[in-house]
Every structure is written in C-alpha cells, then in structure tokens.
Z-matrix of the N, CA and C atoms (Angstrom, degrees):
N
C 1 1.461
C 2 1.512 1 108.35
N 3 1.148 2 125.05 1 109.52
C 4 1.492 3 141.21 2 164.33
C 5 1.655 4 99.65 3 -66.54
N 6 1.528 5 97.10 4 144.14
C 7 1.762 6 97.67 5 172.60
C 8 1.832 7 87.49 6 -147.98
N 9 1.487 8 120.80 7 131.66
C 10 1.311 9 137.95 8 169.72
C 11 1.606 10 114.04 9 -58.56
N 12 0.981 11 134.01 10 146.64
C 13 1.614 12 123.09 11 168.01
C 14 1.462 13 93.75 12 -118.49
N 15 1.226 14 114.92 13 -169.78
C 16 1.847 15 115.44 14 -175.74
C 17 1.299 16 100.96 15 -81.89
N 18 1.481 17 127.89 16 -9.01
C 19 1.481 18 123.23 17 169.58
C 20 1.641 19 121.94 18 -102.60
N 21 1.553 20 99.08 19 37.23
C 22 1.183 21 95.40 20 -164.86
C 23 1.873 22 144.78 21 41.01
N 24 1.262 23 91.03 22 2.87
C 25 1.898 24 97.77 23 171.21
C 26 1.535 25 108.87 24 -76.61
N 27 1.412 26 103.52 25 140.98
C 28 1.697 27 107.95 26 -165.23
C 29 1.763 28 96.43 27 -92.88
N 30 1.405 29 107.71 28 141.42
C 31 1.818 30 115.34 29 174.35
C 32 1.574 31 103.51 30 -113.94
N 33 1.128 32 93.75 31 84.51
C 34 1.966 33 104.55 32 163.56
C 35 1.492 34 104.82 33 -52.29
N 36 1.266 35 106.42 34 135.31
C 37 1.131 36 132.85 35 176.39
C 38 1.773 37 111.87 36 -124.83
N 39 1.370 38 113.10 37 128.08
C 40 1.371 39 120.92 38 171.63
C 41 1.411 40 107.02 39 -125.23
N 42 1.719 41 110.02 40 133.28
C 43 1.871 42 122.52 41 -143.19
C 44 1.599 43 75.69 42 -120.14
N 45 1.474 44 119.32 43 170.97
C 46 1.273 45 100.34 44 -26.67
C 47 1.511 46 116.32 45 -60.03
N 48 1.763 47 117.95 46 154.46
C 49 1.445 48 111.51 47 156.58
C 50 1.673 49 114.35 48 -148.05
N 51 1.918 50 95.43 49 -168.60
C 52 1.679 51 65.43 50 -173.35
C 53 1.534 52 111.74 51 -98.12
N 54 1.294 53 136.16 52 -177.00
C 55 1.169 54 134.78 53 170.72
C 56 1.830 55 129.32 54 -139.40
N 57 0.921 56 119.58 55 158.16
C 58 1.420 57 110.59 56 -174.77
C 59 1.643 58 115.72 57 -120.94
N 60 1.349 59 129.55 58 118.02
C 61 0.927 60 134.69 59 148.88
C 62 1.917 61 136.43 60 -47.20
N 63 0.797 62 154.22 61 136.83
C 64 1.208 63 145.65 62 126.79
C 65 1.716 64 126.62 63 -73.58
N 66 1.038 65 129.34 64 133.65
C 67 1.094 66 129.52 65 171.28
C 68 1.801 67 115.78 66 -130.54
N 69 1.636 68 86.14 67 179.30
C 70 1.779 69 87.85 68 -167.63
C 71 1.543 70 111.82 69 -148.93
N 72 0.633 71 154.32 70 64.25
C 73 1.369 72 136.80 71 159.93
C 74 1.419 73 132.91 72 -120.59
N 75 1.292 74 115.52 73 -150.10
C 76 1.473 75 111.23 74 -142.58
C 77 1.304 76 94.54 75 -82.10
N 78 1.550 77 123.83 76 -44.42
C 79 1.555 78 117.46 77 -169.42
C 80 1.292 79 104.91 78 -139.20
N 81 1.494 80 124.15 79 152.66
C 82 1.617 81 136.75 80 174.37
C 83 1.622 82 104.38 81 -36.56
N 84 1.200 83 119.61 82 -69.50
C 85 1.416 84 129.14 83 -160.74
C 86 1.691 85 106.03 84 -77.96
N 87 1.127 86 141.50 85 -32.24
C 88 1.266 87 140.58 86 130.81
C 89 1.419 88 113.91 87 -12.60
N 90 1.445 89 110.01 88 -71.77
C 91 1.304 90 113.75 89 -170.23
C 92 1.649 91 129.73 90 -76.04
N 93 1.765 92 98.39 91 -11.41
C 94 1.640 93 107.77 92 179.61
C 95 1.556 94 97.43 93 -106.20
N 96 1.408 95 134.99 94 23.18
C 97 1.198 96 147.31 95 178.29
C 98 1.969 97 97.52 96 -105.31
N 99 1.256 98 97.59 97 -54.15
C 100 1.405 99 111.89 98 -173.87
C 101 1.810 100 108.51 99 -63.98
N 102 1.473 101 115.98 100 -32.92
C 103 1.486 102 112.95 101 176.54
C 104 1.601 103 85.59 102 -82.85
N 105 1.147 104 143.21 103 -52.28
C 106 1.320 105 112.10 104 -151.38
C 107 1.672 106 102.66 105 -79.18
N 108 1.224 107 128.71 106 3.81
C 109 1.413 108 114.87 107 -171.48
C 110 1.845 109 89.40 108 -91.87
N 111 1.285 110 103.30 109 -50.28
C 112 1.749 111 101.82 110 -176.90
C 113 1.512 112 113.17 111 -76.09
N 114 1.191 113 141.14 112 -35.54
C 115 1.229 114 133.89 113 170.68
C 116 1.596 115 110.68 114 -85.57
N 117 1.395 116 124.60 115 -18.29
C 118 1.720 117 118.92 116 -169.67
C 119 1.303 118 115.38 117 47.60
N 120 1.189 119 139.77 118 -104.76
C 121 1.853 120 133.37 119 -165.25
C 122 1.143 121 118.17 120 -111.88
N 123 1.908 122 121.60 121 -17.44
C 124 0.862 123 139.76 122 163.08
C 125 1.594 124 131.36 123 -25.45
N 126 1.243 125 110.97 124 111.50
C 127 1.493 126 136.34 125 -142.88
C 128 1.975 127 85.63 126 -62.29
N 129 1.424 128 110.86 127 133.06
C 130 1.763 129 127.96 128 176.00
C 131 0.720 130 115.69 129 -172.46
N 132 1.375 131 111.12 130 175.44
C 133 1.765 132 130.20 131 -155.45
C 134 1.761 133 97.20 132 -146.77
N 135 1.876 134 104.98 133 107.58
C 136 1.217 135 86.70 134 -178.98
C 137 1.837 136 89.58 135 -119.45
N 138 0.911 137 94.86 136 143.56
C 139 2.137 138 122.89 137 159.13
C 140 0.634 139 153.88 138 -117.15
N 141 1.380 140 131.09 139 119.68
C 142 1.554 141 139.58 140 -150.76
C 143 1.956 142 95.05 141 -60.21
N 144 1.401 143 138.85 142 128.03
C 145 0.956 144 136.79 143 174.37
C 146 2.229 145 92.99 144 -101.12
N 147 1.294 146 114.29 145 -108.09
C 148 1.393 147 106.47 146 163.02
C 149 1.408 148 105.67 147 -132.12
N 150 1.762 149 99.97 148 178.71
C 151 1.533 150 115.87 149 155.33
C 152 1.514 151 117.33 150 -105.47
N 153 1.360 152 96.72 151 165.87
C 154 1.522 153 110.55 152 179.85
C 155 1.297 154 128.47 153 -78.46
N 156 1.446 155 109.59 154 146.45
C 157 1.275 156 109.98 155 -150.13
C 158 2.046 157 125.91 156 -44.23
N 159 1.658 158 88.62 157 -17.96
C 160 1.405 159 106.39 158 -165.73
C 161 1.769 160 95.99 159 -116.12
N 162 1.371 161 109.82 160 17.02
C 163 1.819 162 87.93 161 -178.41
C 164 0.762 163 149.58 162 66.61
N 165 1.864 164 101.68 163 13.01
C 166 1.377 165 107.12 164 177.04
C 167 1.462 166 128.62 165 -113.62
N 168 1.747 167 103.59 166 -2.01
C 169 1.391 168 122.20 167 171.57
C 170 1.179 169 122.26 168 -131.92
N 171 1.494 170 126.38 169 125.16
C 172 1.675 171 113.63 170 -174.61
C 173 1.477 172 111.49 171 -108.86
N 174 1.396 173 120.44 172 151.16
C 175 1.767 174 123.38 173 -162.61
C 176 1.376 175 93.20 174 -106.69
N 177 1.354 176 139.82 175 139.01
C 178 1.305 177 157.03 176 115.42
C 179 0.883 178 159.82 177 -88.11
N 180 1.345 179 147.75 178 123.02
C 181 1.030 180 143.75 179 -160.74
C 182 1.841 181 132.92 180 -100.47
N 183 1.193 182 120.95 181 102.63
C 184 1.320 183 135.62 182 -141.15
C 185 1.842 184 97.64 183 -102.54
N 186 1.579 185 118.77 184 105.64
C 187 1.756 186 92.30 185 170.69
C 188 1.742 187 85.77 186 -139.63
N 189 1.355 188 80.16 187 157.69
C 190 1.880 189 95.43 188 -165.53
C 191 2.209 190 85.66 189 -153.69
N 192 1.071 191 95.96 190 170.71
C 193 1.326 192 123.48 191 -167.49
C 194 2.120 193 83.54 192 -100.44
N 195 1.339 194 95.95 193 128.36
C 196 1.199 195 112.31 194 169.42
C 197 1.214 196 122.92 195 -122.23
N 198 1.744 197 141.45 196 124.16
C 199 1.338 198 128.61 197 -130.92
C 200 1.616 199 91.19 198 -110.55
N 201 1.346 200 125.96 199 -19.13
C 202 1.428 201 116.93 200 -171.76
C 203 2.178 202 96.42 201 -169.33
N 204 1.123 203 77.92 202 176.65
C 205 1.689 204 81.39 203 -172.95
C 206 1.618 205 119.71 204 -71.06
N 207 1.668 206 105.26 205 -14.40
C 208 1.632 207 105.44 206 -169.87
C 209 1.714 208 101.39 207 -91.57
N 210 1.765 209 110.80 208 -9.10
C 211 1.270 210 112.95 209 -162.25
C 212 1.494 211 91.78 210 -101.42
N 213 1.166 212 120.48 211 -3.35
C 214 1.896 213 126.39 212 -172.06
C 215 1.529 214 104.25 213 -96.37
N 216 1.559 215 112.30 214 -38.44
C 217 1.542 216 137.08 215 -149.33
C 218 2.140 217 74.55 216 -104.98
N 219 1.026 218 138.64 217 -63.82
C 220 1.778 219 121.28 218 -173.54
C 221 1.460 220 114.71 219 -70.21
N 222 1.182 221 116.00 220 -24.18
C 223 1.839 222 131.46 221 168.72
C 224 1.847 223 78.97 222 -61.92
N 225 1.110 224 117.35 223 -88.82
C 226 1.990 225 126.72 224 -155.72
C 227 1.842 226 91.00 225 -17.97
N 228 1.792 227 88.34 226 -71.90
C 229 1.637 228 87.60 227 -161.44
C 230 1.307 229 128.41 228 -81.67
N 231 1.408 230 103.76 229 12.06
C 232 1.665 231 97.91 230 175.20
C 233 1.483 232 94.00 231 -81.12
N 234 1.227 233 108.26 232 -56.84
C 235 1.702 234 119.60 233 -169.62
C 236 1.856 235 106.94 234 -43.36
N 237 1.357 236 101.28 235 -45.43
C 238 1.751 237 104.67 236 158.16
C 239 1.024 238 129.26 237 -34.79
N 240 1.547 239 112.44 238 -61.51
C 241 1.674 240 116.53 239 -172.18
C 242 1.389 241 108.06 240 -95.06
N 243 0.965 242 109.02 241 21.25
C 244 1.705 243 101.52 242 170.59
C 245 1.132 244 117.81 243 -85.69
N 246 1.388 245 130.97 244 127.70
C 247 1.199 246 121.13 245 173.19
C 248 1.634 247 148.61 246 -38.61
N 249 1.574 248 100.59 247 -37.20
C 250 1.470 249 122.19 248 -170.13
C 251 1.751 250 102.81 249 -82.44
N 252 1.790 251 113.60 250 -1.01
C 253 1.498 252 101.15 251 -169.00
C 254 1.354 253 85.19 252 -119.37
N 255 1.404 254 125.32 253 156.15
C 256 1.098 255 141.39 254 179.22
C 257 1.400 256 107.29 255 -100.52
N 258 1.110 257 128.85 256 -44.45
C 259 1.127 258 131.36 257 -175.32
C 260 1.784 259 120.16 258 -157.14
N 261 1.333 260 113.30 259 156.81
C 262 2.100 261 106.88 260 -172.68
C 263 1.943 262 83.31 261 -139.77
N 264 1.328 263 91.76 262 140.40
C 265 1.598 264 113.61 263 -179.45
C 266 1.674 265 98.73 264 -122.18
C-alpha cells in the first residue's frame, strides 16, 4: 500500500501493522461508545491526546493493529460516519 504525503513521497506500508487514529468529539464516553460500536471487542489502545481550549471537544488517540488496507480504510470510515465523532485524523 503506497500512501502520498503533500510532497508526494510514497510511505510503504507492510500489514499487518499497527496504526493510529485521531479522534474528536464532543465527550469521552460518546467517543469510547463510538470505538466500541465500530471496532466491538477488538483488541486497542485508546489515549487521552487533549481538550479544547473551551471544553467542548476532547482529542484521542485510537491505535489498534490493522490487518490490510481495506480493514484500515473501513475502521477510517466507519469511525467517520458515526455520529458521536466529529471528526478522525
């Protein structure tokens, strides 16, 4: 799996490996509701990254073992369309 950076240099990736999410939303328990609905029992490591300056959004950090690129790329967008996350980096 080739991945582009903004300088066009390619980052080979050999799966399985591990990977890291960012996440965002409004509240802690929101957001560990939202990994367990898209990941279910699936073995992770989540971490408080920060909150926002005003307390109204908290950052986390999500990394789990990803077995191939379609299982990295359906992890991305489930965690996307979930409601309770605002946003995945």
């Amino acid at each position: 799996m080739e991945i582009l950076n903004d300088r066009d240099e390619k980052l080979i990736l050999e799966y399985p490996c591990s990977w890291s999410y960012k996440l965002i939303a409004g509240e802690r328990e929101a957001l560990e509701k939202a990994i367990k609905d898209v990941i279910d029992e699936r073995s992770h490591k989540l971490t408080h990254s920060k909150n926002s300056k005003g307390g109204k959004y908290v950052s986390m950090n999500l990394d789990l073992l990803v077995h191939n690129e379609d299982d990295r790329n359906f992890i991305y967008e489930a965690l996307k369309a979930h409601q309770n996350i605002k946003m995945v980096l």
